[in-house]
C-alpha positions as CSV (number, residue, x, y, z in Angstrom):
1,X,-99.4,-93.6,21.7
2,X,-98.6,-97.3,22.3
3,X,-95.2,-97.0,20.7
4,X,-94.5,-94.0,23.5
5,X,-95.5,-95.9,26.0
6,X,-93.6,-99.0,24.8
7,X,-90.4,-97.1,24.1
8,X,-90.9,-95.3,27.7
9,X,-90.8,-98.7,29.4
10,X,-88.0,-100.0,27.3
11,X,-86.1,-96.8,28.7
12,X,-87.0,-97.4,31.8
13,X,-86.1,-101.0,32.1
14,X,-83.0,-100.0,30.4
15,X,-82.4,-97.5,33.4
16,X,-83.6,-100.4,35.8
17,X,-80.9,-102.5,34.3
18,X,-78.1,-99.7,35.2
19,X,-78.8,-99.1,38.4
20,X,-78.9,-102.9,39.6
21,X,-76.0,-103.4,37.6
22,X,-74.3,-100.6,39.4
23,X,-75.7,-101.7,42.4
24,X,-74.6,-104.9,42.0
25,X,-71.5,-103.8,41.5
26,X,-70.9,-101.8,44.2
27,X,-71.9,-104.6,46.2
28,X,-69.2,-106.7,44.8
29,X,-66.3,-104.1,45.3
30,X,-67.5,-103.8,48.8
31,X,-67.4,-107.3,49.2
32,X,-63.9,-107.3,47.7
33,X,-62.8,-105.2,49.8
34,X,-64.1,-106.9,52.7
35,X,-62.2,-110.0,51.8
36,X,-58.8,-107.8,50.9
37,X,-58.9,-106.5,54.4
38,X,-59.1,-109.7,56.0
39,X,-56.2,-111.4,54.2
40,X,-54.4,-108.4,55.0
41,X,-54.8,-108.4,58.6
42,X,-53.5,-112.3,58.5
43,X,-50.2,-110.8,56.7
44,X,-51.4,-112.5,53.5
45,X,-50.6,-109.2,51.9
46,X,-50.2,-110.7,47.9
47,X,-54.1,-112.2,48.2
48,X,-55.1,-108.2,49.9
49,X,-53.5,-106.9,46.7
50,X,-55.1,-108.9,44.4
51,X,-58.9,-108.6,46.3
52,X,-57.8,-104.9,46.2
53,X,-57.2,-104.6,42.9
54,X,-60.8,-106.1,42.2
55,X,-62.6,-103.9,44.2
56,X,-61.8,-101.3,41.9
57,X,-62.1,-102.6,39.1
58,X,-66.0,-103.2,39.8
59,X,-65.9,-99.7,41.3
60,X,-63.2,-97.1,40.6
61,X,-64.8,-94.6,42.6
62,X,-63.8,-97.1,45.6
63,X,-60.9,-94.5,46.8
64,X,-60.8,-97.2,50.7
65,X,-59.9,-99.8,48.3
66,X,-57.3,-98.1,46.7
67,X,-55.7,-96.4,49.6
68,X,-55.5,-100.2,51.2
69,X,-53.8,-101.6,47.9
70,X,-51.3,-98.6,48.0
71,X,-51.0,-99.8,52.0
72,X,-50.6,-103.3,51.2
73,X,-48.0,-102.9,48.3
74,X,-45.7,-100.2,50.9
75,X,-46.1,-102.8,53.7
76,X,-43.9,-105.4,51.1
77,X,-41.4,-102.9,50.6
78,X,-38.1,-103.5,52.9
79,X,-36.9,-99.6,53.3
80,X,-33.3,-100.2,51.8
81,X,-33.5,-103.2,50.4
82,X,-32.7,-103.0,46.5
83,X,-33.9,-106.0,44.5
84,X,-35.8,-105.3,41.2
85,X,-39.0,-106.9,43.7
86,X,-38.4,-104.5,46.1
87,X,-38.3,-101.4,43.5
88,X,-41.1,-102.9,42.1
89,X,-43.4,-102.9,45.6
90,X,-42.0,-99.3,46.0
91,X,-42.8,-97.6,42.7
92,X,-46.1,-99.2,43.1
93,X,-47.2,-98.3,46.2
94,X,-46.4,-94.6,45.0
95,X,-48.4,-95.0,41.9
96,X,-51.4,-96.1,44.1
97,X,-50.7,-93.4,46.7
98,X,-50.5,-91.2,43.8
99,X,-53.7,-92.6,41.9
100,X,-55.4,-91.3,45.5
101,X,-53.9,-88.0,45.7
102,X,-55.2,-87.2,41.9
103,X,-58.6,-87.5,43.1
104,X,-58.4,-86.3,46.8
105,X,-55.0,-83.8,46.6
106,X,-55.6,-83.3,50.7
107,X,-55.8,-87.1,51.5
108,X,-54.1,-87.1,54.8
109,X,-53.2,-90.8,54.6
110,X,-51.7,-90.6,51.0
111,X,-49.5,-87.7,52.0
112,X,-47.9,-89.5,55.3
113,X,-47.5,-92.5,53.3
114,X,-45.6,-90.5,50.9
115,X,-43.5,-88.2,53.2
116,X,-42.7,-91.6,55.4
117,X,-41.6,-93.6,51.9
118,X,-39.3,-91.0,50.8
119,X,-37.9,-90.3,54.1
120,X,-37.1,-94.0,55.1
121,X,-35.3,-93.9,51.0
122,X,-32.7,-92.1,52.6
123,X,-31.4,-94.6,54.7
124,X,-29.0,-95.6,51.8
125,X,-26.9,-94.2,49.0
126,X,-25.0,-91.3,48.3
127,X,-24.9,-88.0,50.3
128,X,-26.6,-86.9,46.9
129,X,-29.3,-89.6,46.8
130,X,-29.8,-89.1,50.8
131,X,-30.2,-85.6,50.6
132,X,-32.7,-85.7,47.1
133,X,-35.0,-88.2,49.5
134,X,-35.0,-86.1,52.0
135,X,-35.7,-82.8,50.0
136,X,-38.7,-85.2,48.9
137,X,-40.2,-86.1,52.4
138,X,-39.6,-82.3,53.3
139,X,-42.3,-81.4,50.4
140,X,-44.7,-84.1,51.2
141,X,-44.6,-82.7,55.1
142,X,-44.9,-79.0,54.4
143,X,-48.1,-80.8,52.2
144,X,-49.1,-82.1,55.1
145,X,-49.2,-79.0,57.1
146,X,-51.1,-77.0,54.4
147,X,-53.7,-79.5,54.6
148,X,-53.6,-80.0,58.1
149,X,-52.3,-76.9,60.3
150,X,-51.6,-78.8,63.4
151,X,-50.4,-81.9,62.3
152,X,-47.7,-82.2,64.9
153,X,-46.6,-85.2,63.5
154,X,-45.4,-83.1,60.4
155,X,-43.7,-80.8,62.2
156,X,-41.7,-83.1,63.8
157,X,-40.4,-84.9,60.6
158,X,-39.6,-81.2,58.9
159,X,-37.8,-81.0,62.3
160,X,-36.1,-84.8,62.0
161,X,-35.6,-84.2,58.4
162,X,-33.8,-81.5,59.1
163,X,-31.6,-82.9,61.5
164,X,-30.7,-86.0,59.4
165,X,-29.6,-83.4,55.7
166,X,-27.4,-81.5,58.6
167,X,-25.7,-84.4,61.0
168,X,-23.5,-87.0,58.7
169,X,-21.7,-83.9,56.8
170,X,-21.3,-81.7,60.0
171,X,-19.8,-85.1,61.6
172,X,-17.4,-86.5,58.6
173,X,-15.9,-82.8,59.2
174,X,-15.6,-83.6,62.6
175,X,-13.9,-86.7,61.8
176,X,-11.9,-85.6,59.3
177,X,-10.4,-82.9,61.7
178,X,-9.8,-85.3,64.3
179,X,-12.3,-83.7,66.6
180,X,-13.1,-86.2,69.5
181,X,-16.6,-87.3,69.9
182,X,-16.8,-85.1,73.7
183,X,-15.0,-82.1,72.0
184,X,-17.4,-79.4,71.8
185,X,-17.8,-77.1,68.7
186,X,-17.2,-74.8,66.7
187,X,-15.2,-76.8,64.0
188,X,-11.9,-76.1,64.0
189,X,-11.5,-75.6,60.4
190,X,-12.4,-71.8,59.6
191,X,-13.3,-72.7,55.7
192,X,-14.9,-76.0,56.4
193,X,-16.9,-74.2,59.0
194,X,-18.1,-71.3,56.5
195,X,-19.2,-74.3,54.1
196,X,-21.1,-76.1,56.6
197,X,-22.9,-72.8,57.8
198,X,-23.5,-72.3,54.2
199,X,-25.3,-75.2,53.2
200,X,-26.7,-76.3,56.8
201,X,-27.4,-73.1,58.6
202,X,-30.9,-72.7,57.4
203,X,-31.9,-75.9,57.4
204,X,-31.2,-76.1,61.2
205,X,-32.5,-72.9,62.0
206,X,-35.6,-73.8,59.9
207,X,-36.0,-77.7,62.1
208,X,-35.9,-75.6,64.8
209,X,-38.5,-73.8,64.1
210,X,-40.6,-77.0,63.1
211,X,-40.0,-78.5,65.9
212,X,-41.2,-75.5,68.0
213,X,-44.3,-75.3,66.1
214,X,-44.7,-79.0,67.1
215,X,-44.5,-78.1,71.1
216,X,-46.7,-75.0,70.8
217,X,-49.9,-77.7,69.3
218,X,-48.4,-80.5,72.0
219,X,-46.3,-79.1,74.7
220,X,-45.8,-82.9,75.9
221,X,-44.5,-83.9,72.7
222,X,-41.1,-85.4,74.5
223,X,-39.5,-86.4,70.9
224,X,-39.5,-82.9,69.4
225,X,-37.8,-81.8,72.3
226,X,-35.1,-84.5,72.1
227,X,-34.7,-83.8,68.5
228,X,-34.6,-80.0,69.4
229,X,-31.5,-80.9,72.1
230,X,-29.8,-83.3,68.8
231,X,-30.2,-79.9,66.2
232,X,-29.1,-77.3,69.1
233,X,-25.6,-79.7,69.0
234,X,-25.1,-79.2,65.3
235,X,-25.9,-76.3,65.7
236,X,-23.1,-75.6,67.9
237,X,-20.7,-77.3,65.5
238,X,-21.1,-74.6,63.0
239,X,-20.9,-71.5,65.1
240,X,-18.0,-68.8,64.5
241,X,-17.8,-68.0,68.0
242,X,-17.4,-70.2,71.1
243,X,-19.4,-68.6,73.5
244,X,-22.1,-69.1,71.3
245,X,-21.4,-72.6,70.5
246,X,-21.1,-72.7,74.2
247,X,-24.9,-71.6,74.6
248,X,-26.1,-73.9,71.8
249,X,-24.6,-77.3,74.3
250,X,-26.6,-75.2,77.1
251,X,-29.9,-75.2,75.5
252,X,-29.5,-78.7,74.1
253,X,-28.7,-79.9,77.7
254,X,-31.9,-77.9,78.7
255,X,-34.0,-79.5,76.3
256,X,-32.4,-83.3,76.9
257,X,-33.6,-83.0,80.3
258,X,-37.1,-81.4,79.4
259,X,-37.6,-84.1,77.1
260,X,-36.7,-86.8,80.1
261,X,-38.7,-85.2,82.5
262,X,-41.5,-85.0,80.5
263,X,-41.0,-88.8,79.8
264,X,-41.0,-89.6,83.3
265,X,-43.9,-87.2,84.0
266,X,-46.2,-89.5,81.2
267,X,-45.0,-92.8,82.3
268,X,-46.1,-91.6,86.0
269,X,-49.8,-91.4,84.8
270,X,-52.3,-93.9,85.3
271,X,-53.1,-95.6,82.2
272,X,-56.0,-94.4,80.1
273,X,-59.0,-96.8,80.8
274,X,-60.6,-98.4,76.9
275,X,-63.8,-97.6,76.5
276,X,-65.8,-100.6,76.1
């Protein structure tokens, strides 16, 4: 009987000793993380990495600490920029954003993070490495949108991403036909045309539609509409007949003026007071 009762309290100190050590430990990550998140807002980004890193290594379940040490690696990375440092700060920052996204697939942070460092990768390269980017940031957005339904931010980068796979192509063949930069569409080239429609048809009809989906969650939202007026123009570009390209200029001259008024109409109001 003694022996039970000695081996029941040698469990239970044993238990005892977990708990506080988990405890303590928990205590320390959040204290970690305290410290990361000061050194980060006084731009000493390197120290927030490394207090960061610490937090979850005294508790991996700590997903704040790991979403801030994915923050902190993208906020070094220099969109464009290709030094092995750089590459370095961006496959990292993926790997942690990643590292969030295995445990918590509809992290809503995580996914922008993603869908904005792929899209801002396409500021460089290739047409090929451009377009492969932005295919990318397309993915993570229509993520985004599963998770979140009326995430009008979303929307509006399908409807930006969309416009940015479509413009420099439908513009070189613009250039390359000698087509000034008032001369209105369609392109004059009947094959080149066919090609463009081709390969950028869809993917303007389909930022279109983005973009709407945007204005039906926020009517207000003034940059889908001016993006809306931009796709309506390349729109026009690839047209077969110019009446039609004709009413493409109209509704993107409609929408450039909705989106100024609507600008106007915003600035006008009185400022929001803070709540104190």
């Amino acid at each position: 009987m003694t022996k039970q009762i000695l081996r029941f309290a040698a469990l239970c100190s044993c238990i005892a000793a977990t708990i506080l050590s988990t405890s303590c430990a928990k205590l320390g990550s959040r204290d970690e993380m305290n410290k990361g998140v000061q050194a980060y807002k006084n731009t000493k980004y390197i120290d927030a990495a490394t207090h960061f890193k610490k937090a979850i290594e005294l508790d991996p379940s700590n997903q704040n600490a790991q979403l801030y040490l994915a923050t902190s690696y993208m906020t070094q990375w220099i969109p464009g920029a290709d030094s092995t440092e750089n590459n370095r700060m961006y496959d990292a920052a993926k790997n942690e954003f990643q590292k969030v996204l295995d445990k918590d697939p509809k992290n809503s942070t995580a996914l922008a993070s993603m869908a904005f460092m792929t899209y801002s990768s396409a500021a460089n390269g290739s047409q090929d490495q451009k377009e492969k980017f932005l295919e990318e940031a397309k993915k993570w957005n229509e993520r985004r949108i599963e998770v979140d339904p009326k995430d009008t931010e979303a929307y509006y980068s399908l409807g930006v991403i969309a416009w940015s796979k479509a413009f420099s192509p439908i513009q070189t063949a613009r250039a390359t036909l000698h087509m000034k930069g008032d001369e209105p569409g369609p392109i004059k080239d009947v094959k080149v045309r066919h090609e463009l429609q081709e390969k950028y048809g869809k993917t303007i009809d389909d930022g279109l539609k983005s973009l709407t989906s945007a204005l039906q969650i926020d009517p207000e939202y003034d940059d889908a509409m001016s993006y809306i007026n931009l796709l309506y123009r390349k729109k026009a570009d690839i047209e077969d007949n110019p009446d039609d390209a004709k009413a493409d200029i109209a509704k993107a001259e409609e929408w450039f003026n909705k989106a100024l008024d609507t600008k106007k109409i915003k600035a006008a109001r009185p400022a929001k007071k803070q709540e104190s």
